[in-house]
N, C-alpha and C positions, 0 to 999 in steps of 0.2 A: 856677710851675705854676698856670696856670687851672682853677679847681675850681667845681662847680656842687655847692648843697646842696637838697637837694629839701623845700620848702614844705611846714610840719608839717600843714598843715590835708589833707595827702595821707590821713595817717596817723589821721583824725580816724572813729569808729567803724566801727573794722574788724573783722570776722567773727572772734570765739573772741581776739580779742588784748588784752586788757585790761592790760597789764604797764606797769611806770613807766620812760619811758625813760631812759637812760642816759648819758653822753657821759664821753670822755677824749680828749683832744691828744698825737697821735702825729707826730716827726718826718715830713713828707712827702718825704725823703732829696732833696731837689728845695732845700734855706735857709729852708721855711718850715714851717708843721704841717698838719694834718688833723685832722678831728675823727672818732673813730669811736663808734657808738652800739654800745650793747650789752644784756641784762637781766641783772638778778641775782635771783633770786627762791629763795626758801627762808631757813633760817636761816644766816644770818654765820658764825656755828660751826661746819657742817654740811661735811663734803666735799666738797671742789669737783668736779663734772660740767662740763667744758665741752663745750659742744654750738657744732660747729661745720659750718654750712651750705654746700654748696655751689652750682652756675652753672644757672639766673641767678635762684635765690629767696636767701632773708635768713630772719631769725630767726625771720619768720612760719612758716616750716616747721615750729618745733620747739613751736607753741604748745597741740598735742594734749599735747605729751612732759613739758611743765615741771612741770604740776601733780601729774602720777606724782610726780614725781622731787623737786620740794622736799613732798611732802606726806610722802615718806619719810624725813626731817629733812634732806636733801639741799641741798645748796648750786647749784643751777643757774643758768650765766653762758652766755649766749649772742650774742656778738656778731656783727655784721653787717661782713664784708671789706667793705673800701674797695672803692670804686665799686656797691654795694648797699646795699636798705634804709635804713635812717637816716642812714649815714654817706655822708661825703663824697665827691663822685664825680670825679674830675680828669679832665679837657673831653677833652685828648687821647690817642686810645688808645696814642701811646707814652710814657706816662707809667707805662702797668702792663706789672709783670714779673713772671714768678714768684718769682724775688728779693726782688722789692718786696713783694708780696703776704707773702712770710714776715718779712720785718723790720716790717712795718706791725703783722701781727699779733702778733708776738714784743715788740714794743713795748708796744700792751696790755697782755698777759697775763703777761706776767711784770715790766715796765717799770713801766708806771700801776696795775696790778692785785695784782702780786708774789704771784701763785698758786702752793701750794705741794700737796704729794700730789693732783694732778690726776687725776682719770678723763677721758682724752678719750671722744668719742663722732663720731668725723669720719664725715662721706659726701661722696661727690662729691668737690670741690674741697675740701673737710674735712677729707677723709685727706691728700688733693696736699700741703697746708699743713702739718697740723695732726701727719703722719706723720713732715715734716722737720722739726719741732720736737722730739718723740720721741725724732729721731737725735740732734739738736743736744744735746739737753738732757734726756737719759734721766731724771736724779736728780730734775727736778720731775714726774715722773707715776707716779703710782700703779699705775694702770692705762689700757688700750685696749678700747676701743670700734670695731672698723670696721665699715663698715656699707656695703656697695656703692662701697670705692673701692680705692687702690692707691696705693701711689710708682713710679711709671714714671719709669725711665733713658734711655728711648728706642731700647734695646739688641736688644728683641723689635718684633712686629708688632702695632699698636694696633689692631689689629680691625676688620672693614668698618661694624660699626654705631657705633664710634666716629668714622671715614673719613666716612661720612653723616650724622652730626647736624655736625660739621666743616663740611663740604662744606656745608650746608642755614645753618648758621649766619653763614657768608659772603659767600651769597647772598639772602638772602631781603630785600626790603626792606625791611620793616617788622618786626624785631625783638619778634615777639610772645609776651613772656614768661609771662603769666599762659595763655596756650596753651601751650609749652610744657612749665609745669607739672605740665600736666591730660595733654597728650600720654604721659607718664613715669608716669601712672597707673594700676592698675587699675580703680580708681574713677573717674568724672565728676564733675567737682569743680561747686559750685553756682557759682552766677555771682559772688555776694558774697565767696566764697574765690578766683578768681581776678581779682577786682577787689583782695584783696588782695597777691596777685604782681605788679600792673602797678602797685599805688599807688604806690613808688619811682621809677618812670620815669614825668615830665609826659609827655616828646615824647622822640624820639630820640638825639636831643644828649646826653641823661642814661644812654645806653647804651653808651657807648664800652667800658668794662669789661666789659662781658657780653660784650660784641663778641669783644672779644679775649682771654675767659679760653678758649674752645678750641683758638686758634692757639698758647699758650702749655704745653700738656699736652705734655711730652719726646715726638716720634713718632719719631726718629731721634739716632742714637748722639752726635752731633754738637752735638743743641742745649743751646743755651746753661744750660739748667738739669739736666743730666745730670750732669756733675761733684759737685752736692751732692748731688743724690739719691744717688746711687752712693756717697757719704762715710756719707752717712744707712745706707745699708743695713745699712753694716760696722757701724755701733751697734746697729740693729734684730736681726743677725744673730746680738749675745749677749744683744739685751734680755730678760732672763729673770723680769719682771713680767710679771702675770696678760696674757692677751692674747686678746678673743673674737673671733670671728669673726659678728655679725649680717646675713648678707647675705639678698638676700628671693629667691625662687624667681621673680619674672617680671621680670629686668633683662637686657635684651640687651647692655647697656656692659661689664657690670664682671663678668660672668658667669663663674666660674672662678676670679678670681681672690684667692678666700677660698680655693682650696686652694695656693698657693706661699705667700700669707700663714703658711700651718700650716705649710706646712711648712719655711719659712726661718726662724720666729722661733720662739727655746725658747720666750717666756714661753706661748704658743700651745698647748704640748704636756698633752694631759690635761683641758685646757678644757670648758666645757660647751658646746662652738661648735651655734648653732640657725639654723633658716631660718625668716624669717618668711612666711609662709606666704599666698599671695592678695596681694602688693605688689611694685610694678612700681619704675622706680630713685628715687621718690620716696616710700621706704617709710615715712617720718614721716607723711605724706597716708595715704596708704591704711589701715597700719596704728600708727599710731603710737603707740597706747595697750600694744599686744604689744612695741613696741620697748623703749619705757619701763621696761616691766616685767623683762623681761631685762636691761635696766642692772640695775637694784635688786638684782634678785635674785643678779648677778654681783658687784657689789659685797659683798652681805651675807654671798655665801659667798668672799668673799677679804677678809678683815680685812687692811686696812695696818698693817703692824709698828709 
């Protein structure tokens, strides 16, 4: 597997990102490894939050959210999926699956890291992942966090504003990710924050992953990532840990579907489920400090056993 890693001095004083980074060596299920960058910030001790980003930003998202959340004595670990951010990007876009995507990070987080009572916090491509780990491996989480995403089977209709960011992301030639960003806002991001969303990508070549994490979202009954999701569900369907619902009032994607979340998953039921309020589907940007806060305050009224 041909892998490109993107030149630290990318990464060198970036807007609000002050964190130490991180690295671990994960199977590249390809004979050889990868390396994926991650932060851990707070106390060692502390319950793990993973905060898990989705397409096509990295851990920079969450860097409003970290200091809530370890300053609550909180454990927060935020890694960066292969082919983003810090970590390792492999050249060619068939090298990513959503398959791949889920053992790359299952290898981390429970492999290199061996996380145990976890609070997810997925969005986007966060929950895609981060929800089939969930299913996989209910006993390591604590609790959920979704936040603007889904496990989609393929089985339903993925929506015309998911059909046209699709359609726009396969066509466009120049892959412009620190726009997009800002696009998925409420807010106008300053130019030094989205000089932070492009610092991972020099030039194009280093986008094959972004490229192809929207062709890999289940749109039909058929694709090849529908069988786990659908195994997933059946776990999700008795998971009966705490389970919130954070999704923001101005997201065209993912809009709705915090109500089948409620309503297929017990742990779901009786929740403090909130909308954040003024944030578009990149609510860590917009509001990120509200999101944080409703972690905390979700965890602090559900004590793990």
């Amino acid at each position: 597997m041909d892998v490109l890693r993107t030149p630290d001095e990318r990464f060198e004083g970036l807007a609000g990102y002050p964190f130490a980074a991180r690295y671990a060596e994960v199977p590249d299920l390809d004979g050889g490894t990868l390396r994926m960058h991650y932060l851990d910030e707070g106390p060692a001790d502390g319950e793990v939050v993973l905060l898990l980003h989705g397409e096509p930003s990295w851990s920079y998202l969450y860097r409003k959210m970290i200091p809530v959340i370890a300053d609550a004595g909180l454990r927060a670990v935020a890694p960066d999926l292969v082919g983003f951010g810090r970590s390792d990007k492999p050249a060619s876009r068939t090298d990513y699956s959503y398959a791949r995507h889920v053992e790359w990070l299952r290898s981390l987080v429970f492999g290199e890291l061996d996380l145990q009572g976890v609070t997810l916090v997925g969005q986007d491509w966060g929950g895609l992942v981060g929800l089939r780990l969930v299913g996989e491996h209910p006993d390591r989480f604590a609790r959920v966090v979704a936040a603007n995403t889904f496990l989609p089977t393929g089985d339903g209709h993925p929506g015309d504003a998911f059909l046209a960011w699709q359609k726009f992301s396969q066509e466009v030639e120049t892959f412009p990710t620190g726009f997009i960003i800002n696009a998925g806002c409420t807010t106008d991001l300053p130019e030094p924050v989205i000089a932070g969303y492009d610092a991972p990508f020099p030039d194009e070549s280093f986008k094959e992953g972004a490229r192809q994490f929207p062709l890999l979202v289940p749109s039909r009954p058929d694709d090849p990532a529908a069988p786990a999701n659908r195994a997933a569900w059946e776990t999700l369907a008795q998971f009966d840990r705490p389970f919130l619902c954070a999704f923001s009032d101005g997201d065209p994607i993912t809009t709705g579907a915090d109500a089948r979340l409620k309503e297929r998953i017990p742990g779901a039921q009786g929740q403090p489920h909130t909308t954040i309020v003024g944030a578009g589907h990149f609510l860590q940007e917009d509001k990120g400090e509200n999101l944080a806060a409703a972690v905390v305050d979700f965890i602090s009224a559900t004590p793990a056993p």
